[in-house]
N, C-alpha and C positions, 0 to 999 in steps of 0.2 A: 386597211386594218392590219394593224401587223398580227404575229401569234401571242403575246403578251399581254397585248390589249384587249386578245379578244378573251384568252382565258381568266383572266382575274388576276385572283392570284395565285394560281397554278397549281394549291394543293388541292386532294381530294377528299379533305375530310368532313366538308362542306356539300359535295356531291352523295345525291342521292343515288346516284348510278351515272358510273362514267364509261357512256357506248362510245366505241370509234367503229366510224365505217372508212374501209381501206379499198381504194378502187386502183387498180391497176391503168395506168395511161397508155390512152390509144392503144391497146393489149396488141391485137395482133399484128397490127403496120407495128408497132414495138419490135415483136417474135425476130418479124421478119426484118428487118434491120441488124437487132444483134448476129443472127445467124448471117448475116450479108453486107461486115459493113463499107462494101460500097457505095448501100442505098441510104447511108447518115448524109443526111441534110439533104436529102432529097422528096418532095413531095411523092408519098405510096400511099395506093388507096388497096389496101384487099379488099377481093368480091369476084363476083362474076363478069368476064366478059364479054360475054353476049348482049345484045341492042336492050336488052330486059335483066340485065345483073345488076344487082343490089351490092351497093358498100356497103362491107362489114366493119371495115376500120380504117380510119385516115389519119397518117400521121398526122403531128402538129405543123407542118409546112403544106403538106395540101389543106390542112382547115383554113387556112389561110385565106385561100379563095372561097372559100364558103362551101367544101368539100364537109358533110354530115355521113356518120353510120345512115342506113336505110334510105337512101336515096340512090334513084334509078343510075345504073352508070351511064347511060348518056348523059345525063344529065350531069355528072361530074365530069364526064369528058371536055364536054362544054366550058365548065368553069375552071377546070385547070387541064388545057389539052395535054403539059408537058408530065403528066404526072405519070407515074411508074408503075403499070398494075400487076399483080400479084395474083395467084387464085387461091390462094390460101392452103394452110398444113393441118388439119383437125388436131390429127395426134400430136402433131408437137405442142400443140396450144396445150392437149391435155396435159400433155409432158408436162410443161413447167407450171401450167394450174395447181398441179397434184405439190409442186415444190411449193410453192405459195401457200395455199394449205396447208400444211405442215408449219411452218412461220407462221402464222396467223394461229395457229395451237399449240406453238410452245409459247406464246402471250396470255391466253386464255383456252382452257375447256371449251367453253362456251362459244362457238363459231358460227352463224348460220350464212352459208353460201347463197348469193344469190344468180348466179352467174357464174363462168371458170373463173371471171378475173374480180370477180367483187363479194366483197363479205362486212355480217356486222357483225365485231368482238366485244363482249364484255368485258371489259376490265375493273368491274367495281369489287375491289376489295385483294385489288393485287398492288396495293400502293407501296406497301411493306417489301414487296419482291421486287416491284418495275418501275419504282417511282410515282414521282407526280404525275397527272394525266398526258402532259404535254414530254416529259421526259419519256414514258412510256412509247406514246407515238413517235419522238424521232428514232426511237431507236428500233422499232416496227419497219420504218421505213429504211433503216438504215440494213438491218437483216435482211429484207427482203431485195436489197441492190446485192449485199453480198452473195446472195443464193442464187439469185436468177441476171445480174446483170442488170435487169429492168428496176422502173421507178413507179412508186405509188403516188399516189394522192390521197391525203387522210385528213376526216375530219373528226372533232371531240365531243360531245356536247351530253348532257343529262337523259338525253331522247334519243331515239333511233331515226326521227324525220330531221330533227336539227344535224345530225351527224352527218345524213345523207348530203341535206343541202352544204354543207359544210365544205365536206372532201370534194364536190360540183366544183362549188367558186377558188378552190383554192388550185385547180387545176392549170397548168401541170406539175408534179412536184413541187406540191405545197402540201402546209400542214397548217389547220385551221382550230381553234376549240372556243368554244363558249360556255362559260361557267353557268350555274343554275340564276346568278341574281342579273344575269347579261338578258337573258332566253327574250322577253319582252323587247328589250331595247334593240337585240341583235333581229326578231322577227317584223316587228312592228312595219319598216318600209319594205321591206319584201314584197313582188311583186306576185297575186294570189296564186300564179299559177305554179308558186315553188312547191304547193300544200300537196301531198299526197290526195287524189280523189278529184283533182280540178282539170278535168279533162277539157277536149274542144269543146263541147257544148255547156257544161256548166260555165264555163270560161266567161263566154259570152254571154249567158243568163246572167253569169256576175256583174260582168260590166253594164249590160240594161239597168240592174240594179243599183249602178254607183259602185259596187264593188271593185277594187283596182289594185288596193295594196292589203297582204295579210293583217294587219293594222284596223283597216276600215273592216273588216269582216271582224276580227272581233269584238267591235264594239259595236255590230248589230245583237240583237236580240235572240238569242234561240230559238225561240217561238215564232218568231217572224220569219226567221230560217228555215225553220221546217218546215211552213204552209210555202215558201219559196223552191226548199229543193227537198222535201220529204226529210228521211230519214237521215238522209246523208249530211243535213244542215246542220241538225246540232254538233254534228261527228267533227265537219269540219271547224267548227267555231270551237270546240275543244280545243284541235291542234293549231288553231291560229293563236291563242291561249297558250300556248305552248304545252299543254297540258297533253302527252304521248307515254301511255303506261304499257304499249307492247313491249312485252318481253323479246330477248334477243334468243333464240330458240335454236339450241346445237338438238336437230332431229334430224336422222336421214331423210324418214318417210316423209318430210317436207320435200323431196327434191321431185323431180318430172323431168324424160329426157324427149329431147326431140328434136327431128329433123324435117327441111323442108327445101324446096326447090322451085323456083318459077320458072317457065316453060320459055324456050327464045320465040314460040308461035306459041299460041293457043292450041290447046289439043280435045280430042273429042274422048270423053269419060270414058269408053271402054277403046281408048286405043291401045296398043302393046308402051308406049311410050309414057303412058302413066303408071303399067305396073310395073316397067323398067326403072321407074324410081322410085316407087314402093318397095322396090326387091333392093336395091340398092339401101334406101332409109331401115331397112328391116335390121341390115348386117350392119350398118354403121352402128345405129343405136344397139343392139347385143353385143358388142364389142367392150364399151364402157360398163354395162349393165354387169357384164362379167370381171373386169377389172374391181369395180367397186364392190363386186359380192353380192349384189342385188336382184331381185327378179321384178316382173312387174306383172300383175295382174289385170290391168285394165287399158285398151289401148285405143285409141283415138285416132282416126283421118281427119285430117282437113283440108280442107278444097276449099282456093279462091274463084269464085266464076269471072268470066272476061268478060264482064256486065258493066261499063262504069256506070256508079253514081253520081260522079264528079270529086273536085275535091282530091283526086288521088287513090279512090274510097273504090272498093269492089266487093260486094257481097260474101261472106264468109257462109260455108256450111258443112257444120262438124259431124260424124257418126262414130258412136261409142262402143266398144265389149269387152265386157269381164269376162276373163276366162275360170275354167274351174279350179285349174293348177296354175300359180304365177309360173314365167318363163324369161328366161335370159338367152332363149336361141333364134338366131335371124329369122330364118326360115318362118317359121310357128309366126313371128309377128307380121311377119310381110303377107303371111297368109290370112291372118284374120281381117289387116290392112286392107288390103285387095279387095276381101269377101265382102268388107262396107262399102264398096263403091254401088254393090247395087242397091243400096239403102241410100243412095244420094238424093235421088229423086228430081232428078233436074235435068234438061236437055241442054244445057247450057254452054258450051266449052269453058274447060277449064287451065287457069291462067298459071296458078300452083299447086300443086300438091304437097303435104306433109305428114308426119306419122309425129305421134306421142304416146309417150307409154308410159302410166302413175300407177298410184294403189302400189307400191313398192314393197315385197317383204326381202327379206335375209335371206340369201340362197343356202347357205347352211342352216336355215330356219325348222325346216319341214324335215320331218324324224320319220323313217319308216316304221310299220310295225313289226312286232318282233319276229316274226317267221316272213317279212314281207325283202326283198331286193328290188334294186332297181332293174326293171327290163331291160334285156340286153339292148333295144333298138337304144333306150335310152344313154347304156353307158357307152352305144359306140355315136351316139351324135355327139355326147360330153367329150370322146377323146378328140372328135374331128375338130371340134368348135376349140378347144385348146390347139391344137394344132396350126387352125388359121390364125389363131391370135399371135401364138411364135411368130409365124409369117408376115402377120400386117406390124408388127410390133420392129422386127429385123429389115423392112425392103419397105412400109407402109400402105394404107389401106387397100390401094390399087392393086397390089400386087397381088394378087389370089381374088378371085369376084366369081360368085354365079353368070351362069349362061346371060341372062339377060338384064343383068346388075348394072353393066356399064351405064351413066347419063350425066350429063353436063350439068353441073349446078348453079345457080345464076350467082352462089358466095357460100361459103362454109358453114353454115346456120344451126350447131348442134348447141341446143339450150339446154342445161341443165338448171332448175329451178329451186 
């Protein structure tokens, strides 16, 4: 399908809303190439490498071998022994995320990130400024090489799910768009599980059901749908319909950050080696938290137990706390972190650990009262916490750590949502 044929006819005055989703390829095996290019044309997989690290990102030549994000690295060892592993850079990822971003909003206001290296932009109604939809995106793409070196992958489309799959298949360095009178013809043989919401088990309920191509699921019944898979039926026969009225939503307090680490052994819930990386996840995540101006209110552990189900599959168990005051400092989150472990409730050994921290305000948000200052403890943690950041910012994150901060990550896992 070339891009001409997919858009129509390329202007936008026919479109109801023209989203593009812009995903950055293979982002950080990317990073790491531009910064090294030795490693061009060579199969790199970033992640951890211990018997239990996770790829985080595989060039386009280890996918080759059937190298995926989120797969054990043995198991990529396996399929491509010659590949080149890397343990990955956070901050530089942030680094040039933060350039991306910027591009991505001199196109549009309206940005909503979903990751460092992926976003959807509105463009409805800058036709007059950036062109037609498909003019628009190459030149998206074309800003975004000059700024960072790196290549996008973008897709066009009236919806934010069509966009999504869009910039998918057009991958790598492609650019994909579908006009609003295509949306049917371009969905219709799609295979169901491109549909937002079609997880492994509805998957397979579909297919009991004869379901196989977004196609056939629309032209079941709603009603039938719903006694099939509840609520979620009609939802999805909407978007097989092509019918996707979410807005593209430039909010902060949409984001959530977080970090997480799988263990090279199993370890026992209150050993020192679990709040070793809790202390560690506390200061990565306030790092960012204070770069972006943000505090966060509510923070999250989560523990995978080394329980299998099968499958791949290991029991998940999360514990929650609002604090009274949001906060952007390590310490304070690693502490509340820790404090849920003994809210786990399970004898289990545990295979990962992770922190996340939501309910996001404005760190310049919260106004003293008029005869009120901030306490001196407070403004000499504010000075130290700027202080490490010169430091991890100049030399990176390792270079300055708590006592007990140090621990091996099985791949560099900091989500911002």
């Amino acid at each position: 399908m070339s891009i001409e044929e997919a858009a129509g006819a390329g202007s936008a005055a026919h479109w109801p809303r023209v989203i593009a989703h812009a995903d950055m390829d293979a982002f950080y095996a990317s990073v790491e190439v531009l910064d090294n290019p030795a490693l061009r044309g060579l199969p790199v997989i970033v992640g951890g490498r211990s018997a239990r690290g996770v790829v985080t990102s595989a060039s386009y030549e280890a996918r080759k071998f059937g190298v995926r994000s989120a797969m054990p690295t043995g198991q990529a060892r396996k399929l491509c022994p010659q590949a080149i592993f890397v343990p990955g850079r956070m901050e530089r990822y942030v680094e040039i995320s933060r350039v991306v971003r910027r591009v991505f909003e001199s196109f549009s206001p309206i940005v909503e990130p979903l990751s460092l290296d992926e976003a959807f932009i509105d463009l409805t109604g800058t036709e007059r400024l950036l062109g037609p939809p498909l003019d628009a995106a190459r030149n998206l793409k074309r800003r975004v090489l000059e700024e960072t070196g790196l290549v996008a992958s973008v897709g066009v489309a009236p919806t934010k799910m069509a966009a999504k799959i869009l910039s998918d298949m057009s991958k790598p360095d492609g650019l994909l768009a579908v006009a609003p009178e295509k949306m049917r013809e371009f969905l219709t043989p799609l295979p169901v599980e491109r549909l937002w919401g079609v997880g492994r088990v509805t998957l397979a309920r579909m297919h009991e059901c004869g379901i196989k191509t977004v196609g056939e699921l629309a032209r079941r019944d709603p009603a039938e749908l719903k006694i099939l898979f509840g609520a979620m039926g009609p939802h999805l026969h909407e978007l097989a319909s092509g019918n996707d009225t979410r807005p593209v939503i430039a909010d902060w307090q949409r984001k959530s950050y977080g970090e997480e680490n799988t263990f090279a052994q199993d370890v026992a819930l209150d050993s020192d080696e679990i709040r070793r990386v809790l202390i560690a996840h506390g200061d990565a995540l306030a790092r960012p938290l204070r770069a972006d101006r943000v505090c966060a209110r509510t923070i999250t552990l989560k523990l995978k137990l080394a329980r299998p189900l099968g499958g791949g599959r290991y029991p998940l168990i999360t514990r929650s706390f609002s604090l009274d005051a949001a906060t952007n400092d390590g310490p304070e989150i690693s502490r509340v972190a820790t404090g849920l472990l003994s809210k786990a409730g399970t004898r289990d050994k545990i295979r990962l650990a992770g922190v996340q921290v939501h309910q996001l305000e404005r760190a310049d948000g919260a106004q003293l009262g008029l005869f009120e200052s901030a306490p001196a403890e407070d403004r000499k943690r504010d000075r130290l916490n700027l202080a490490l950041d010169a430091v991890a910012k100049k030399f990176g994150d390792e270079a300055v750590t708590r006592g007990l901060a140090r621990a091996e990550r099985a791949a560099p896992t900091r989500r911002i949502k």
